[in-house]
C-alpha positions as protocol buffer text, in pm:
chain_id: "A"
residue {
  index: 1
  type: UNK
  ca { x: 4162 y: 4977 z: 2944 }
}
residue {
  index: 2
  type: UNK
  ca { x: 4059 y: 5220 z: 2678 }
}
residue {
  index: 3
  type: UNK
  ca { x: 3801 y: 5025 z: 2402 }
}
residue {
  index: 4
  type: UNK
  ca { x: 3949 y: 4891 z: 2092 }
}
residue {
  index: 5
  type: UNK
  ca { x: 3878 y: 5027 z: 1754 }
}
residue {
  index: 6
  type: UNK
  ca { x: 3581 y: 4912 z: 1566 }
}
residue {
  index: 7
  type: UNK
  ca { x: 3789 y: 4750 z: 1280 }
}
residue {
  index: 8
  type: UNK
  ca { x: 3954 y: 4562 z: 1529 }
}
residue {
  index: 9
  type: UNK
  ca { x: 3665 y: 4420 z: 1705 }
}
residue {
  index: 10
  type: UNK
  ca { x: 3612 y: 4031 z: 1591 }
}
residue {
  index: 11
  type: UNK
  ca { x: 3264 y: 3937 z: 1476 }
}
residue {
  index: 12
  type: UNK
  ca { x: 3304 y: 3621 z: 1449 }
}
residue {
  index: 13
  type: UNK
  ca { x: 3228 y: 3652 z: 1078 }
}
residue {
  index: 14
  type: UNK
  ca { x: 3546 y: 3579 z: 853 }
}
residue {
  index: 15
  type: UNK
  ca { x: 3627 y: 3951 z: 694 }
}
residue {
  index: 16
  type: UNK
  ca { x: 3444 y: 4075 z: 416 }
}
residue {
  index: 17
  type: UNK
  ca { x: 3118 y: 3850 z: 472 }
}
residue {
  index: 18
  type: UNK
  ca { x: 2805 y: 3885 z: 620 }
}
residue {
  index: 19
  type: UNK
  ca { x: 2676 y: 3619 z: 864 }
}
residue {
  index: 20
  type: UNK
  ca { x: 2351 y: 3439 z: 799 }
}
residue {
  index: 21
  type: UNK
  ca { x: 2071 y: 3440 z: 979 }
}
residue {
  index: 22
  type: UNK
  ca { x: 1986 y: 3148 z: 1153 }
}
residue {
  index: 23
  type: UNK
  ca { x: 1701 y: 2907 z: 995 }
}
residue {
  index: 24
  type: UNK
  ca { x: 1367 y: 2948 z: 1197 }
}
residue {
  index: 25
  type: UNK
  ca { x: 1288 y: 2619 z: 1390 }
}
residue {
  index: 26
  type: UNK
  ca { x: 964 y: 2594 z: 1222 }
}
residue {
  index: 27
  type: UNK
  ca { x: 1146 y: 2590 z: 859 }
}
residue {
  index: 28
  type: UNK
  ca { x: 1312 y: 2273 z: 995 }
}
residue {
  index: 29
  type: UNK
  ca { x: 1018 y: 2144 z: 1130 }
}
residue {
  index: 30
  type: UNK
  ca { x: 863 y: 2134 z: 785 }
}
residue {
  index: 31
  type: UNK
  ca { x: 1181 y: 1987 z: 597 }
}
residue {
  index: 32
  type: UNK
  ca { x: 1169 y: 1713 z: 849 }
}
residue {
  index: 33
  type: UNK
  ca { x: 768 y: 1681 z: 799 }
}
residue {
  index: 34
  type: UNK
  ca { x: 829 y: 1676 z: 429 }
}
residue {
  index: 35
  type: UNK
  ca { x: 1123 y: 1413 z: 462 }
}
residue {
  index: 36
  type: UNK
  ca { x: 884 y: 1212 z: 673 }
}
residue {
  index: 37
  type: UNK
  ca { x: 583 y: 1261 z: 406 }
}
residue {
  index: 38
  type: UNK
  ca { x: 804 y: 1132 z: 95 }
}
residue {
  index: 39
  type: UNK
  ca { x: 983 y: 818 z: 298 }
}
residue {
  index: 40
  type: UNK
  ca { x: 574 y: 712 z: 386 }
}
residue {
  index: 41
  type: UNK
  ca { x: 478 y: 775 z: 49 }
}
residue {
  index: 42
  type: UNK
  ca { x: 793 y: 529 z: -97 }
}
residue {
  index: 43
  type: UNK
  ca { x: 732 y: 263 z: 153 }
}
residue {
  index: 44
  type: UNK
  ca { x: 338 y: 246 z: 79 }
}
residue {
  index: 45
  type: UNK
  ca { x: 385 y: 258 z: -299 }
}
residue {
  index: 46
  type: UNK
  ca { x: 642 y: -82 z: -255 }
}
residue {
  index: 47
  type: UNK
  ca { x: 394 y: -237 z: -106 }
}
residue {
  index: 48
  type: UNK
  ca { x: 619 y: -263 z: 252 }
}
residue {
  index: 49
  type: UNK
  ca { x: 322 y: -66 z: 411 }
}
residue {
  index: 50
  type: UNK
  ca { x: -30 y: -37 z: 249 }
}
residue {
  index: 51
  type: UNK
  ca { x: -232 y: -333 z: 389 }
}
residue {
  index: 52
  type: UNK
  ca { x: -83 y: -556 z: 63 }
}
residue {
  index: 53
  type: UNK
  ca { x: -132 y: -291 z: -181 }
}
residue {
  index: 54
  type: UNK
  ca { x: 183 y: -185 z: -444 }
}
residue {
  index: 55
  type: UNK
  ca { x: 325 y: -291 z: -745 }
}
residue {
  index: 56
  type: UNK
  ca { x: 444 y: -655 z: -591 }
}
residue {
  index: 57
  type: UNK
  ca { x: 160 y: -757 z: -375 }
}
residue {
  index: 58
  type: UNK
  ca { x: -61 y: -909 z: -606 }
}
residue {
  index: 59
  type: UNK
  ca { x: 105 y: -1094 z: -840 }
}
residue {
  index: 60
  type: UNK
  ca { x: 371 y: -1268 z: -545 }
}
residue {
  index: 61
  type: UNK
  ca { x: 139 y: -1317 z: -259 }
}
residue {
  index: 62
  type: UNK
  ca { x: -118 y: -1583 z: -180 }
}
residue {
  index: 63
  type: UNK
  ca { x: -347 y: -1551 z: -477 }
}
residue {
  index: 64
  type: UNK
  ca { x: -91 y: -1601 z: -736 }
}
residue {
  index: 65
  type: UNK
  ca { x: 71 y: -1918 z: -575 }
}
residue {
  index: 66
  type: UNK
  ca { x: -327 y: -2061 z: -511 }
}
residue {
  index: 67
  type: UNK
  ca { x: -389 y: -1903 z: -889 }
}
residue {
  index: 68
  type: UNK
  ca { x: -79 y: -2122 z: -1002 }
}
residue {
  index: 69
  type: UNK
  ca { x: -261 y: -2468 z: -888 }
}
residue {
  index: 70
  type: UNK
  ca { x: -607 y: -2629 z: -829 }
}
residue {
  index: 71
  type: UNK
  ca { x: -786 y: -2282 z: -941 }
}
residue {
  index: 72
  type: UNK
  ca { x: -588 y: -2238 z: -1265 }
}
residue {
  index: 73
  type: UNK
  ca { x: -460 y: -1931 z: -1366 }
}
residue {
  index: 74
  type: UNK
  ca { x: -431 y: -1610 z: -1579 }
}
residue {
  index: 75
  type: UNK
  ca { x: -383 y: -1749 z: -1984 }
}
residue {
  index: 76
  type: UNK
  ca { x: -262 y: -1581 z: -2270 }
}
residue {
  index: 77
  type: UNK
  ca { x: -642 y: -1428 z: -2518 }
}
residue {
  index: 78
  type: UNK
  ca { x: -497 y: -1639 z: -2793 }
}
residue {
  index: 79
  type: UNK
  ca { x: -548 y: -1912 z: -2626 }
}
residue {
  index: 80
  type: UNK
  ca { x: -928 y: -1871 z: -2574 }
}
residue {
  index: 81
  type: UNK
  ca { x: -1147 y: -2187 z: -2626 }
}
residue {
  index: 82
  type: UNK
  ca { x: -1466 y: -1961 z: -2618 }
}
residue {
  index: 83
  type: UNK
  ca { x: -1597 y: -1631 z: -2455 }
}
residue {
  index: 84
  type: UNK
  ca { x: -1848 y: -1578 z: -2178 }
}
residue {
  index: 85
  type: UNK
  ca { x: -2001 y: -1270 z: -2131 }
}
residue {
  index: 86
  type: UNK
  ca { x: -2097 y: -1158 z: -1817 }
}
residue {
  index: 87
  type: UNK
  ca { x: -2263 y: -797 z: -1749 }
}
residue {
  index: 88
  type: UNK
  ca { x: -2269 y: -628 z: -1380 }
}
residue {
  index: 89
  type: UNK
  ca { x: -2578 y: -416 z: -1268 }
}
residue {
  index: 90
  type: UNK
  ca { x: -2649 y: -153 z: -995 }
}
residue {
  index: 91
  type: UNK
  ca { x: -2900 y: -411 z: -872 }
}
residue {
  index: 92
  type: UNK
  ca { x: -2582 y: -572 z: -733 }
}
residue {
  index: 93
  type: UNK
  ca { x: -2611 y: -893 z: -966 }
}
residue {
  index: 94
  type: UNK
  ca { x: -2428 y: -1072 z: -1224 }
}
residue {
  index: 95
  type: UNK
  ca { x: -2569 y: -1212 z: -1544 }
}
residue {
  index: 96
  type: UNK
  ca { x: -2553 y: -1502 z: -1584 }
}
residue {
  index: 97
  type: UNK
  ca { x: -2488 y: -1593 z: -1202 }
}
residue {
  index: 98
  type: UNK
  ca { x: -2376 y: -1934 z: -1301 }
}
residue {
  index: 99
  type: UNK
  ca { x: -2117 y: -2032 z: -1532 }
}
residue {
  index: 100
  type: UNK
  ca { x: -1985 y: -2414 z: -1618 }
}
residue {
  index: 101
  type: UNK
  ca { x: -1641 y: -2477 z: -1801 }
}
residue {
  index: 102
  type: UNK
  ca { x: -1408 y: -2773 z: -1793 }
}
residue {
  index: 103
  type: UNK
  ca { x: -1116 y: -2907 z: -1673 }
}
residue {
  index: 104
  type: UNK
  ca { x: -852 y: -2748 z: -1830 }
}
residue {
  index: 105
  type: UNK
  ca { x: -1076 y: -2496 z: -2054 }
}
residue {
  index: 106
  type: UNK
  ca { x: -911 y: -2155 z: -2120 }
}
residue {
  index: 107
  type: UNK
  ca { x: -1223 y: -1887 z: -2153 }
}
residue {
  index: 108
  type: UNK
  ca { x: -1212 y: -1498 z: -2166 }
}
residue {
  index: 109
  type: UNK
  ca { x: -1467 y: -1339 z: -1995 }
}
residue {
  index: 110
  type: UNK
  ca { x: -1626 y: -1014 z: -2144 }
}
residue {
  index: 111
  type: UNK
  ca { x: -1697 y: -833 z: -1857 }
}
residue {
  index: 112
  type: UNK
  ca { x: -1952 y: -529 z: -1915 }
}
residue {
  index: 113
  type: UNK
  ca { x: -2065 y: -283 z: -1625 }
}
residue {
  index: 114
  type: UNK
  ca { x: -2442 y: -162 z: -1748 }
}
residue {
  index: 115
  type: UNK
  ca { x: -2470 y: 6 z: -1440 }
}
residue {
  index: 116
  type: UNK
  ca { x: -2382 y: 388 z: -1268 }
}
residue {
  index: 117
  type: UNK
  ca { x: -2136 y: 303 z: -1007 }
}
residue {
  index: 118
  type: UNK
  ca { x: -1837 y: 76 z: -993 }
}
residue {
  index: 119
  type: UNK
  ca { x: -1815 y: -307 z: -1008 }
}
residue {
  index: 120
  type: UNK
  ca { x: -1556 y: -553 z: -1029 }
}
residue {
  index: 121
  type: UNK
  ca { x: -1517 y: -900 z: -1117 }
}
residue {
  index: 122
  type: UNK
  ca { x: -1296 y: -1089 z: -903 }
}
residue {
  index: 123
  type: UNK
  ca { x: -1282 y: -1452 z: -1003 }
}
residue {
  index: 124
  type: UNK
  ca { x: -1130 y: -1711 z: -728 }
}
residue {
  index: 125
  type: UNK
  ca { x: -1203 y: -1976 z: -432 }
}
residue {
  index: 126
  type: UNK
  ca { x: -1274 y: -1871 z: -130 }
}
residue {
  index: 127
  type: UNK
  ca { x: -997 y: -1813 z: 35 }
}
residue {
  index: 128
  type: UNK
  ca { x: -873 y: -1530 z: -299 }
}
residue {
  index: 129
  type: UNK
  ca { x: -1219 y: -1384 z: -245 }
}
residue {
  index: 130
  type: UNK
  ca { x: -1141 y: -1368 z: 141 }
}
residue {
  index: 131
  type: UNK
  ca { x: -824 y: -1212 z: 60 }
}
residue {
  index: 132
  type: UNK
  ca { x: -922 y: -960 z: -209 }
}
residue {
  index: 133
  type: UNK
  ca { x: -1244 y: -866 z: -4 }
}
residue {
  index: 134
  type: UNK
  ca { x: -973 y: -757 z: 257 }
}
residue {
  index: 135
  type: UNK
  ca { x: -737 y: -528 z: 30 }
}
residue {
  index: 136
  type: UNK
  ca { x: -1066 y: -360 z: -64 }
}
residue {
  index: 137
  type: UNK
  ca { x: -1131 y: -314 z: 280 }
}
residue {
  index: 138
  type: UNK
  ca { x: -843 y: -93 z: 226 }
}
residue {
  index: 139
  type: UNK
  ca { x: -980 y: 130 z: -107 }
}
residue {
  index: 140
  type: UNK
  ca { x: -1199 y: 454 z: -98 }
}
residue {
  index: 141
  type: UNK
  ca { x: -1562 y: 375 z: -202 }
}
residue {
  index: 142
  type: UNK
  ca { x: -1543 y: 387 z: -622 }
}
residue {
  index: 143
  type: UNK
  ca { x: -1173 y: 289 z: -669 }
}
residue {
  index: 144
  type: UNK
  ca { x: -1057 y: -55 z: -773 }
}
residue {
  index: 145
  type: UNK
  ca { x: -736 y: -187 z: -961 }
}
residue {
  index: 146
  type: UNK
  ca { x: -686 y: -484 z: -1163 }
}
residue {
  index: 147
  type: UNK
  ca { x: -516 y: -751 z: -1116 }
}
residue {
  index: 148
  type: UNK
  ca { x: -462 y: -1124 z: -1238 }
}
residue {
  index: 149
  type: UNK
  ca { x: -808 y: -1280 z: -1128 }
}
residue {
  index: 150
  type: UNK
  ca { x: -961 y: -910 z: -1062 }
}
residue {
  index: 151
  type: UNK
  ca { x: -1129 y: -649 z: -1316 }
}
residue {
  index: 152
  type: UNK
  ca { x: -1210 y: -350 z: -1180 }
}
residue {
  index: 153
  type: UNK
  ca { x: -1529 y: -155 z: -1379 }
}
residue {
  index: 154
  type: UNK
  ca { x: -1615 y: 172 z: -1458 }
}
residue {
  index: 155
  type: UNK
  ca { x: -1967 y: 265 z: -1566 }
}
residue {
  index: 156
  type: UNK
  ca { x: -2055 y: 137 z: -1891 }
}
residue {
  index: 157
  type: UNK
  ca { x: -1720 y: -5 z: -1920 }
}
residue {
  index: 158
  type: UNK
  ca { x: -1607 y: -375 z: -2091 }
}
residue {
  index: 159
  type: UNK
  ca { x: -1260 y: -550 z: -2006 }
}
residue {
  index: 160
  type: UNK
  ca { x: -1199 y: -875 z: -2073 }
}
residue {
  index: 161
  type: UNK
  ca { x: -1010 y: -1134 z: -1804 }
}
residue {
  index: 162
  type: UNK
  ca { x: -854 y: -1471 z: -1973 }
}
residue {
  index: 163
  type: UNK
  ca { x: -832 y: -1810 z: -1763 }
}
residue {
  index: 164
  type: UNK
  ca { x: -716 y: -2134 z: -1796 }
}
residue {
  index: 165
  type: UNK
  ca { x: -899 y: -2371 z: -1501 }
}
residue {
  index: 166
  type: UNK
  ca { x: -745 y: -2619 z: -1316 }
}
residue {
  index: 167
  type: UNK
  ca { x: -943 y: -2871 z: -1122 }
}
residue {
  index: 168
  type: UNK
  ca { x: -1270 y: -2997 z: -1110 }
}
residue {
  index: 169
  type: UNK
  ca { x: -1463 y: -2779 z: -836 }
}
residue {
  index: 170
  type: UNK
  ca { x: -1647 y: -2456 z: -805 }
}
residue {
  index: 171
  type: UNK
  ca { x: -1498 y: -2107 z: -781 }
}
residue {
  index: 172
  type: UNK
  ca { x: -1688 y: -1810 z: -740 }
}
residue {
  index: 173
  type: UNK
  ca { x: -1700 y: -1449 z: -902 }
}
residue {
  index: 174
  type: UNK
  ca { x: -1783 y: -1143 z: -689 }
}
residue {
  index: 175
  type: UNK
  ca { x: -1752 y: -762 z: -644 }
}
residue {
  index: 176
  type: UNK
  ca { x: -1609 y: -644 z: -324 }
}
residue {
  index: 177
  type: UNK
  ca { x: -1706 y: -297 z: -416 }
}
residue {
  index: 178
  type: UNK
  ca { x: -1777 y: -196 z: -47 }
}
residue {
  index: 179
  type: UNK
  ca { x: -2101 y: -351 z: 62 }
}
residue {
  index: 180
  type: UNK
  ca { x: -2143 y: -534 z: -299 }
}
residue {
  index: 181
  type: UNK
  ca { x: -2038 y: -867 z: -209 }
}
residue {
  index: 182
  type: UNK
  ca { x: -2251 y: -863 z: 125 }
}
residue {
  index: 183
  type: UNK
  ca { x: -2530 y: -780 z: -76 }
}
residue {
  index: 184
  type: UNK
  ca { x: -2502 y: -1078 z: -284 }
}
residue {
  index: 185
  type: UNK
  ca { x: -2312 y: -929 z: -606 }
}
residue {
  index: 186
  type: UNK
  ca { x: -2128 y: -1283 z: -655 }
}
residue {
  index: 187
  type: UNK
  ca { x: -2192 y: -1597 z: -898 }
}
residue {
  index: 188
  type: UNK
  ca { x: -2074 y: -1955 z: -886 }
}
residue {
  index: 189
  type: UNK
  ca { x: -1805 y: -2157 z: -1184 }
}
residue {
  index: 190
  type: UNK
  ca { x: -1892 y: -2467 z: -1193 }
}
residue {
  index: 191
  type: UNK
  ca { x: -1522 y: -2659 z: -1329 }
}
residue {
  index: 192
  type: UNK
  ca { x: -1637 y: -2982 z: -1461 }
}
């Protein structure tokens, strides 16, 4: 049977078009990397991954609902009965390392960092420190967020941190800057 014509020969390719190449595999590969990347990135930033870091962790898990009772909790500056200041040091101490209020006082804490590196004040019971000191655990060395009952301090830096406390007791203050905390960087509240 003689050969047909060229015209008449099907390509496969609807007339009058070229036919695409085919996508390399590794071209896919990297979409599907890339896909992978940005779903990780979304799901840590929610907080659903992260170790209890994202937008939602701090304010609705355990430390807001303790912050909410017997510890007190975050107030409003106007409604400040006095100021404490409190100043942190590269010698991994507080000053003053001891602080009383009363039941039921609102203060605001002026919180200066006279040191080089990072501190933060992280005011709670135990169990908040316990928790906080295990989000850290999470951080790079030198980073730090705030949050309600947290300030996080750059060199030479002053924040302020309003409470209203609950119960009599005692609380503590501390930096969980890796290694701070171990080193003794904390102070006692005495709630009268």
């Amino acid at each position: 049977m003689p050969d047909a014509p060229a015209d008449l020969v099907d390509s496969g390719a609807p007339s009058g078009s070229q036919a695409k190449p085919p996508v390399p595999g590794w071209v896919k590969g990297f979409v599907v990397i890339g896909i992978l990347f940005a779903v990780l990135v979304i799901l840590m930033l929610t907080g659903v991954l992260g170790k209890g870091h994202g937008p939602s962790r701090h304010l609705g898990g355990g430390m807001a609902n303790q912050a909410a009772t017997d510890v007190g909790g975050p107030a409003e500056q106007s409604a400040v009965a006095r100021p404490v200041e409190v100043t942190a040091s590269d010698a991994l101490a507080f000053e003053p390392n001891t602080i009383e209020v009363s039941a039921g006082e609102t203060v605001t804490f002026v919180l200066t960092n006279e040191g080089t590196s990072v501190h933060e004040f992280t005011l709670g019971n135990q169990a908040m420190q316990q928790e906080h000191a295990g989000m850290m655990a999470h951080i790079p060395a030198g980073m730090g967020h705030d949050t309600h009952n947290s300030i996080t301090l750059k060199p030479g830096e002053t924040k302020r941190l309003t409470w209203r406390f609950g119960d009599a007791g005692t609380l503590e203050f501390a930096c969980h800057v890796q290694g701070h905390y171990q080193a003794g960087m904390r102070g006692r509240i005495t709630i009268t």
